[in-house]
N, C-alpha and C positions, 0 to 999 in steps of 0.2 A: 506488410511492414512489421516488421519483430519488434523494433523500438517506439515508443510511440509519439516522438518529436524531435526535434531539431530546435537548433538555440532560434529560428527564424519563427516557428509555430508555437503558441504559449497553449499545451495541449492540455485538455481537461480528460483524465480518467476517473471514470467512475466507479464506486466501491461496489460489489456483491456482496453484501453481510450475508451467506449460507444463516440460515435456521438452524437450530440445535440439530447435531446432526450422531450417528449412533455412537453409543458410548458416551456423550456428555452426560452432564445428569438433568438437563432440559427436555434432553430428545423423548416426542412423543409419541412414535413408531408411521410418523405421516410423508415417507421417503418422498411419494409422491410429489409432496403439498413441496418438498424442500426443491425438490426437482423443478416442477411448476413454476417456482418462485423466483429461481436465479433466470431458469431463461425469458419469463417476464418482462423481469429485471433487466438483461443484457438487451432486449430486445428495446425497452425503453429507452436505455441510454442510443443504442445506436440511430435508430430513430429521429432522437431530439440534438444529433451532434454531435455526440461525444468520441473520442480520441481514441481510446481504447477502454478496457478493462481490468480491475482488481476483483481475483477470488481469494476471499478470506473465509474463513470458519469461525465467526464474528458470533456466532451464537454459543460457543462450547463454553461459555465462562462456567467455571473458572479455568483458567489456560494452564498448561502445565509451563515450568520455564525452558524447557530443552527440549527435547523429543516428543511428537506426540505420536497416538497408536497407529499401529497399522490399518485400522479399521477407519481412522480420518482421512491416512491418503487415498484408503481405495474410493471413501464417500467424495472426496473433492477432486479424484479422477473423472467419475461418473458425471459427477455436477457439471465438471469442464468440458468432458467429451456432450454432455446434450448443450453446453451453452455455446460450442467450437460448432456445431451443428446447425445452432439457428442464425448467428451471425458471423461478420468476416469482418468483427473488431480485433485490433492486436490483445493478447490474453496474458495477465500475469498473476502471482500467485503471493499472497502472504498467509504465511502457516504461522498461528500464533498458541505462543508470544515469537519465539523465537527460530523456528524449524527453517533454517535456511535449508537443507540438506533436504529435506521433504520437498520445499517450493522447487529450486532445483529437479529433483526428479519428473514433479510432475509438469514443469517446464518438458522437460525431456519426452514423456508421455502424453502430452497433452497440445505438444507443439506452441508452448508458451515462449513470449519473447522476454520477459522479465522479471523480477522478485523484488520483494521489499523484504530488507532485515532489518529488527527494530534496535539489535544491540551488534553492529559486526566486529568493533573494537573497542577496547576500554571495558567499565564495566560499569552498572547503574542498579539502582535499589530502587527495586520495581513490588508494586503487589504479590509479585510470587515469589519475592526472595530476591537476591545477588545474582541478576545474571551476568557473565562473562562472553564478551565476543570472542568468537575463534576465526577472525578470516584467514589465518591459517590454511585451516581444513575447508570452509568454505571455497575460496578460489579452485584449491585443488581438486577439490569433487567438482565442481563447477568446470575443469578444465576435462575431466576423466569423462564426464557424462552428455551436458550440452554446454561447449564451449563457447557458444555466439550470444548465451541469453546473458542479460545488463543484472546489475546489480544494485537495485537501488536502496540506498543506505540510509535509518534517521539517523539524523545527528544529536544527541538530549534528548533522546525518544522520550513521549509525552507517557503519563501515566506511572515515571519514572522520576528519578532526583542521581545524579554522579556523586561517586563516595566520597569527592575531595572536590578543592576546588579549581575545576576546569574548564576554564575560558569555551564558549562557545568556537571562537576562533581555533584554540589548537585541536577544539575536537573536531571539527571540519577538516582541517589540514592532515592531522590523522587518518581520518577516515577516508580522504583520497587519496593522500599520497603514501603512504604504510599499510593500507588496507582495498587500495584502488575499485575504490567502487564506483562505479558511472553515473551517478547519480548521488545529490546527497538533499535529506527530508528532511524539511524545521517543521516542528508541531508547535500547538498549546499545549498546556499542561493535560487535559484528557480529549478523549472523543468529540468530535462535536465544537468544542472548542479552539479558539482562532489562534494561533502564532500570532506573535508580537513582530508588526512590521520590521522593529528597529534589528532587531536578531536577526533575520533574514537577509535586511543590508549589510551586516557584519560579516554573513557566511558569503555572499555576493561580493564585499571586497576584498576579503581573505582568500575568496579561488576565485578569481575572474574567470577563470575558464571551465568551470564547473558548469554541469548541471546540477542546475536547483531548482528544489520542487519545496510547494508549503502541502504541507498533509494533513492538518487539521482544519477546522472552522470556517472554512471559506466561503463567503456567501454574494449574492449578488450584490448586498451592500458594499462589504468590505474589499472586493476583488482587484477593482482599481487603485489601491492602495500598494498591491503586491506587485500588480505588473511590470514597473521599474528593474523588479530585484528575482522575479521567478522567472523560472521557462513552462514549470507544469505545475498541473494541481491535482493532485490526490483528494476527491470528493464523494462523500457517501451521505453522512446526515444530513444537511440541508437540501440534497436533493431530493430526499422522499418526502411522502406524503406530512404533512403538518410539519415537515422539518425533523421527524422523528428514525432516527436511526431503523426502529425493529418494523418502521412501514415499507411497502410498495413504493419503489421511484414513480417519480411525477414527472412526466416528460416534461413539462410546461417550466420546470424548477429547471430540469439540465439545460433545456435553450434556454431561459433567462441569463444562465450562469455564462452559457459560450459564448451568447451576444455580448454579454460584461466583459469576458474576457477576451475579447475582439477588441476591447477599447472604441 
């Protein structure tokens, strides 16, 4: 399954935050340890439930805002082909902040069924400056290279603020219908932190036939709240250890979290 839901299944994916990996300025030369780590990691979530998979490069901070190097996709090719290895969860890719065109290829290379872009249209003031969405170019390389894999879009990506002021509403509508993404993400303001229910019903009344996903803060507490107005959840910090983003997944957090979101 390339997609990882249907509007009938409220799928939970779980995040792979990659370790600093070469070339950042964290990376500590332990390719191993980073290797180790993600299919761990993949192995827990499948294990305890979960839907599918996000590979991120969640440890390279500080992000570049466009392109990153060559030396990240071949590291997050590697990652993917050992974690495509140990399990036969759907696999997708966010290159950050912004490398749609990277996620893409290694969709391509790595037999991924979808990507997260965190700006595809419009444009928002982020930590690394003005970034500008190009769906544009996105779709089209998306069309040239692997045409089957989804597009999942935020909408107000968190960590971020819009240069003016624009309605949650027309930036959903944008971003499906001018930038046709299969999927559109409400955050909180950063990592870790939970979307505001009411936003969510907003982007849920505005595309009734949308897929919507919440991509930040989601926890076994909060989950029930969402269910109304999502179809998936993008979850990475509350399901490791202590709730901490840079720990090992806790299997015992992702079945907690599927049983909630089971209703």
């Amino acid at each position: 399954m390339s997609f990882p839901f249907d509007r009938q299944n409220k799928a939970l994916i779980g995040v792979i935050h990659l370790q600093p990996l070469p070339g950042s300025p964290r990376w500590n030369g332990d390719w191993e340890g980073v290797l180790q780590r993600a299919v761990a990691d993949a192995r827990a979530y499948e294990d305890s439930g979960a839907d599918a998979v996000f590979i991120e490069n969640f440890g390279d901070l500080p992000f570049p805002k466009a392109g990153v190097g060559p030396e990240t996709v071949a590291c997050m090719a590697a990652a993917a082909c050992a974690v495509r290895a140990a399990v036969r969860l759907p696999l997708g890719f966010n290159v950050l902040r912004n490398d749609a065109r990277a996620a893409l290829a290694l969709c391509a290379a790595c037999r991924g069924g979808f990507i997260r872009v965190n700006v595809l249209t419009g444009a928002m003031l982020t930590d690394q400056g003005v970034i500008e969405g190009n769906a544009a170019e996105v779709l089209r390389y998306r069309r040239a290279i692997c045409p089957e894999a989804k597009i999942l879009a935020d909408v107000l990506v968190k960590h971020a603020a819009p240069l003016g002021p624009w309605p949650i509403e027309r930036a959903a509508l944008d971003t499906l219908e001018r930038a046709f993404a299969d999927g559109l993400i409400v955050t909180g303001p950063g990592t870790g932190l939970a979307a505001d229910v009411e936003q969510v019903k907003r982007v849920r009344a505005v595309c009734p036939q949308a897929r919507v996903l919440v991509g930040s803060g989601v926890t076994t507490e909060n989950a029930a709240a969402f269910l109304p107005f999502a179809d998936g959840f993008i979850v990475g910090s509350s399901l490791k250890v202590d709730g901490l983003a840079a720990n090992p997944v806790d299997p015992k957090r992702v079945a907690a979290l599927k049983e909630a979101l089971a209703g």
